[in-house]
C-alpha positions as CSV (number, residue, x, y, z in Angstrom):
1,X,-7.0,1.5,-5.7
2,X,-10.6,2.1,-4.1
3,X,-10.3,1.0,-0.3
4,X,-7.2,-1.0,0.9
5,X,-5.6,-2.0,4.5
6,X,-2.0,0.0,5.4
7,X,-0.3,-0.5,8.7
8,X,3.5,-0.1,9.8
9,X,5.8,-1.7,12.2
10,X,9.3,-0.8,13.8
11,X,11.7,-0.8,15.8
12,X,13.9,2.2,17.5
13,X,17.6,1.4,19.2
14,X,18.6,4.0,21.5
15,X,22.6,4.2,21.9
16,X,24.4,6.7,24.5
17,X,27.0,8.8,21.8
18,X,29.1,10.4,24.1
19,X,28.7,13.9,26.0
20,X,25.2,13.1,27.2
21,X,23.7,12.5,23.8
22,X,21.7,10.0,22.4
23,X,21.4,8.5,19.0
24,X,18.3,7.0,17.9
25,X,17.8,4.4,15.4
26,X,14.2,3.6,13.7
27,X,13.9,0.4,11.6
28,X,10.5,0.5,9.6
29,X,8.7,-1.1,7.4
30,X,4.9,0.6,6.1
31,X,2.6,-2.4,3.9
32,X,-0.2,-1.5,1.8
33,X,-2.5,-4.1,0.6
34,X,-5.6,-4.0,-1.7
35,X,-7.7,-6.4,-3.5
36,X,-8.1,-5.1,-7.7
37,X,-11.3,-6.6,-8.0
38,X,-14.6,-5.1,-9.5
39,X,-17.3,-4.7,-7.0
40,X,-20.3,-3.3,-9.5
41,X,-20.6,0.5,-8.2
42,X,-17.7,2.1,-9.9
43,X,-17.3,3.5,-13.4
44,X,-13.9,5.5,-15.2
45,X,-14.5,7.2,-18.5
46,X,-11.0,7.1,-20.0
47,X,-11.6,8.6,-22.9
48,X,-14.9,10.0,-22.4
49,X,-15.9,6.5,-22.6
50,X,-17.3,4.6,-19.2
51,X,-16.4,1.7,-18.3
52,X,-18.3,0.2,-15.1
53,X,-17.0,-2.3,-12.8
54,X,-20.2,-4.3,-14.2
55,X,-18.2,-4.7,-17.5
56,X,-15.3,-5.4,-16.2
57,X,-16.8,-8.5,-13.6
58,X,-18.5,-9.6,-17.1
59,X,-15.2,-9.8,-18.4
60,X,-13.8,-11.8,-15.6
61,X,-16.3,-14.1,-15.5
62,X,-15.6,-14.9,-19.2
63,X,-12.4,-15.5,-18.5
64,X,-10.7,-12.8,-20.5
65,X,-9.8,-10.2,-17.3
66,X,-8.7,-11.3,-13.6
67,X,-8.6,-10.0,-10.2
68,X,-5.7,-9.9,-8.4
69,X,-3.9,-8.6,-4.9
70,X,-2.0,-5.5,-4.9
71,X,0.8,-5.7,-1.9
72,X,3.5,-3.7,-1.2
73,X,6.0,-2.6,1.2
74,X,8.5,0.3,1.9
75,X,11.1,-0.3,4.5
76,X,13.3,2.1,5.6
77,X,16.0,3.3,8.4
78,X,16.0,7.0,10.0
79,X,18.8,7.9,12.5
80,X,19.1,11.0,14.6
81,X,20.9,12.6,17.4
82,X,19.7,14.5,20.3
């Protein structure tokens, strides 16, 4: 993954637990999102061999390799008292 787009979203729930404390509930969710695609100024050398992102949109365009969208997510709950 070169560049990509990330961004998070949530929720918190306060409730009143007794003796002047506070419990706090977060509800979140943190997406990533990329495009694999081969925009002609990168190279790797696995191998000690390069390979530039010129080859690889060659290959593409005959149909033997393929872009495609990377997305993810990771959602998750934290709770705490204070």
């Amino acid at each position: 993954m070169g560049g990509y787009a990330s961004w998070g979203r949530g929720t918190v729930t306060i409730a009143d637990s007794g003796n002047g404390k506070k419990t706090y509930t977060l509800e979140y969710e943190y997406i990533v999102d990329d495009m694999y695609n081969w925009d002609g100024n990168k190279s790797v050398k696995p191998l000690g061999i390069e390979i530039t992102d010129k080859d690889l949109a060659a290959l593409h365009l005959a149909g033997v390799a393929k872009e495609y969208r990377l997305i993810g997510s990771h959602k998750a709950t934290v709770v705490w008292t204070n």
